[in-house]
C-alpha positions in Angstrom: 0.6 -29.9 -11.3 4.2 -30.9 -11.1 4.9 -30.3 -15.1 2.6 -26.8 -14.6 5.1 -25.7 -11.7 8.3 -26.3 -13.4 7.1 -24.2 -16.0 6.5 -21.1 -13.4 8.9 -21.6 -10.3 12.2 -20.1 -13.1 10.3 -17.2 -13.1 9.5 -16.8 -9.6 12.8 -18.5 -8.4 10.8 -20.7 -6.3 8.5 -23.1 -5.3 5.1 -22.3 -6.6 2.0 -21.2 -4.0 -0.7 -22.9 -5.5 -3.2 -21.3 -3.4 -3.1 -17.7 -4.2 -2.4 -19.0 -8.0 -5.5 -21.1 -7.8 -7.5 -17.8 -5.9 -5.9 -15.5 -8.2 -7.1 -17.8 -11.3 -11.1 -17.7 -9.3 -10.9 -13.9 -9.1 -13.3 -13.4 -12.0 -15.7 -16.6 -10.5 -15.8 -14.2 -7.5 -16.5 -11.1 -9.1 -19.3 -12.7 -11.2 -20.9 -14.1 -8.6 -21.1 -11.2 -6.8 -22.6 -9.2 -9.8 -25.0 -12.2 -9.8 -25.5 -11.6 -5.7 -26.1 -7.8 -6.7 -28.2 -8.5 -9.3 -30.9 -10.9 -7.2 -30.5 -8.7 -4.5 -32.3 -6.1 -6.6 -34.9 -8.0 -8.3 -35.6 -8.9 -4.8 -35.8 -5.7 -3.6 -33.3 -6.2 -0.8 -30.7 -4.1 -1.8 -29.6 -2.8 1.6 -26.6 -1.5 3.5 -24.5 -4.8 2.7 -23.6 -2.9 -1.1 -23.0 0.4 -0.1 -19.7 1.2 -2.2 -17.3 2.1 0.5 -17.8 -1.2 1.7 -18.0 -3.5 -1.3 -14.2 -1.2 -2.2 -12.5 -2.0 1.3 -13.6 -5.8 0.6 -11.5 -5.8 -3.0 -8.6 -3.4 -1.9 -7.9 -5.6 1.3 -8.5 -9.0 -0.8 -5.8 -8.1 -3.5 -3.2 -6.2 -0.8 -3.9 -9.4 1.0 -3.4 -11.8 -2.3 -0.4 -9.5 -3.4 1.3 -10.0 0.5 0.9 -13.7 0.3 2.0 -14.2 -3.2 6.1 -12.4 -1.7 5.9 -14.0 1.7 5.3 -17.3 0.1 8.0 -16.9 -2.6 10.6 -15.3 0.2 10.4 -17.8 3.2 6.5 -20.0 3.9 6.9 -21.8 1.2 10.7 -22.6 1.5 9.5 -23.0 5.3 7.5 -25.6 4.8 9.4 -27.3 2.0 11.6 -27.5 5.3 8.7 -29.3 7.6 8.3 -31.8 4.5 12.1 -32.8 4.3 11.2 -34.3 7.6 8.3 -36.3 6.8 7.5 -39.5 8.2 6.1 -41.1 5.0 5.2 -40.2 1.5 1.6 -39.6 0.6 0.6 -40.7 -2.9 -1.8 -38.2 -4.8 -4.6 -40.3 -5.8 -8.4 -40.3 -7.2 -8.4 -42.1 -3.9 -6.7 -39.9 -1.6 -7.5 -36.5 -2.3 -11.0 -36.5 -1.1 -9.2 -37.5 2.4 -6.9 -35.3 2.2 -9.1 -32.5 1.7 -11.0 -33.5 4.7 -7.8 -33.6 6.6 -7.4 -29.7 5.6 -10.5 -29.0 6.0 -9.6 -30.6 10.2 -6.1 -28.4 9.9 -8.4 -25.4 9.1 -11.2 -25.6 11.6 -8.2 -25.7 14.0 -6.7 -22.4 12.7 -9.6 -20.7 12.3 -10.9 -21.4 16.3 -7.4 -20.3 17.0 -8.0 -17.2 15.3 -10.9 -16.4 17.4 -9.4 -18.0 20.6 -6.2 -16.7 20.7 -5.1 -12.9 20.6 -1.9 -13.1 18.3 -3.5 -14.9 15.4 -6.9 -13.1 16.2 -5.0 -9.9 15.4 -4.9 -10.8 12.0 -8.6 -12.4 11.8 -10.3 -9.2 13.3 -9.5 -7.6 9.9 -12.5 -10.0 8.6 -14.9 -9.7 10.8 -14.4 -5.7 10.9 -17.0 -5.4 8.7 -20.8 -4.3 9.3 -22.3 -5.8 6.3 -22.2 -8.7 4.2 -22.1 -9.6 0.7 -19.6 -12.4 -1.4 -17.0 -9.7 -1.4 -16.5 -9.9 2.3 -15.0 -12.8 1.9 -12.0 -11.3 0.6 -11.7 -8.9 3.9 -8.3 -10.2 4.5 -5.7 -9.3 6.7 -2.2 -9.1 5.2 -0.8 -10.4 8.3 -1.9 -14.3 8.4 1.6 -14.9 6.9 3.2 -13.2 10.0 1.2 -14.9 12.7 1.9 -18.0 11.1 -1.4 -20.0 10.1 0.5 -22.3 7.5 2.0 -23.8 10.7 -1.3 -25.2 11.4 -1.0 -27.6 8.2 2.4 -28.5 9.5 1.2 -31.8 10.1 0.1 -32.2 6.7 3.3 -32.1 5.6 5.2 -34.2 8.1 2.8 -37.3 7.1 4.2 -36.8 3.7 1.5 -34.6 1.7 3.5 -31.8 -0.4 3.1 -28.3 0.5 2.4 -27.4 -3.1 -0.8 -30.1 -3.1 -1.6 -28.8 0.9 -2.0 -25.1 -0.6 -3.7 -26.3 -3.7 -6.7 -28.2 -1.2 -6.3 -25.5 0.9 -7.2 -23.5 -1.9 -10.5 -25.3 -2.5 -11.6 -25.2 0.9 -11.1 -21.3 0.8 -13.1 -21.2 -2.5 -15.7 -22.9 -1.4 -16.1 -20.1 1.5 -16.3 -17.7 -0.7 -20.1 -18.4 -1.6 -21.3 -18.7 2.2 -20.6 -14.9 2.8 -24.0 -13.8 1.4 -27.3 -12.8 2.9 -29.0 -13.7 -0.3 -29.8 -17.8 0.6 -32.3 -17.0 3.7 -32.2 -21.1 5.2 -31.8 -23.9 3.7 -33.5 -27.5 3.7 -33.8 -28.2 7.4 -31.4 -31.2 6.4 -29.0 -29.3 5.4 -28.8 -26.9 8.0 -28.8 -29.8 10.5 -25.7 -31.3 8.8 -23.9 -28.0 8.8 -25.1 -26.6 11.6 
C-alpha cells in the first residue's frame, strides 16, 4: 500500500484516499453485478418499477458526482484533517494478517455509529436523505449518494480509529470494504435467506 501511494500522492499532491480509489477500482464489479441483477430479474419475470431508467440514471449520476466530490474534498482538507487526528495518536497500530480482521470489525463499530447518526440526527441526516430518496431498489441504489457526507463530517466518526494509532490511509481502505460489501445487499433479487442467517444479521 505504502510503495502504491508514493507512486500516486506526486500527482495528487497529497495523501492518497484509498477509499474512493479502492470504489473507483470496483466500479466495473458494480456495474456487472447489476447487469447480472437485471438479467435474473428478467428470467424471473420480476422486472418491475425498481429498473425503470430514470431511476437506475439518478443512481449512477449521484454515485459518480458523489465519488468525484470526495475524491477533491479528500485531497483539499479530510485527509490532511485526519493525517492531523493521527499525529496525536496514543500508540501505533501494526498492520497485520492478525490485525486487520479486528480492525475491520472496529470500522465496521465506527460505521454503525455514523450511520444511526445519520438517521438520528438532522445535520448528518441532511446528507443521508439523499439515499433513502429513492422509491425503488436495485444494486445501483447503493450508489444514491449525497455529495455532502464530507461537509457534515462522517470521517470524524473514525476519529478514534486514528487516535489509537491505525493510519487514515488503511482506515479509508477498510472503510472501503465495508462500503463494498453494501453494495450487494441493496437488491430485491435474494427474497430470505437461511433462517440462520437472517437470525445472525437480523
Amino acid at each position: 500500500m505504502e510503495e502504491i501511494a508514493a507512486l500516486i500522492e506526486p500527482w495528487i499532491g497529497g495523501p492518497v484516499d484509498w477509499k474512493q480509489i479502492i470504489l473507483i477500482g470496483l466500479t466495473p464489479v458494480f456495474l456487472g453485478a447489476f447487469a447480472v441483477e437485471f438479467w435474473w430479474m428478467r428470467r424471473q419475470k420480476r422486472l418491475g418499477q425498481q429498473f425503470a431508467l430514470r431511476d437506475v440514471m439518478t443512481n449512477l449520476n449521484l454515485g459518480g458526482s458523489y465519488q468525484l466530490f470526495e475524491l477533491v474534498g479528500h485531497a483539499l482538507i479530510f485527509m490532511a484533517a485526519m493525517h492531523w487526528i493521527h499525529d496525536h495518536r496514543v500508540m501505533d497500530v501494526p498492520l497485520t494478517v492478525w490485525t486487520v480482521p479486528l480492525l475491520f470489525l472496529l470500522v465496521e463499530f465506527c460505521y454503525y455509529w455514523f450511520h444511526r447518526a445519520s438517521h438520528r440526527i438532522r445535520w448528518f441526516w441532511c446528507a443521508h436523505v439523499v439515499h433513502h430518496s429513492g422509491e425503488h431498489m436495485n444494486l445501483t441504489t447503493a450508489m444514491r449518494q449525497s455529495m455532502l457526507y464530507s461537509l457534515t463530517g462522517y470521517w470524524l466518526f473514525f476519529a478514534p480509529l486514528m487516535l489509537i494509532g491505525v493510519r487514515p490511509e488503511v482506515t479509508m481502505a477498510l472503510y472501503a470494504g465495508n462500503l463494498a460489501y453494501q453494495y450487494f445487499v441493496h437488491t430485491e433479487a435474494v427474497d430470505r435467506l437461511p433462517a440462520w442467517i437472517e437470525y445472525i444479521l437480523g
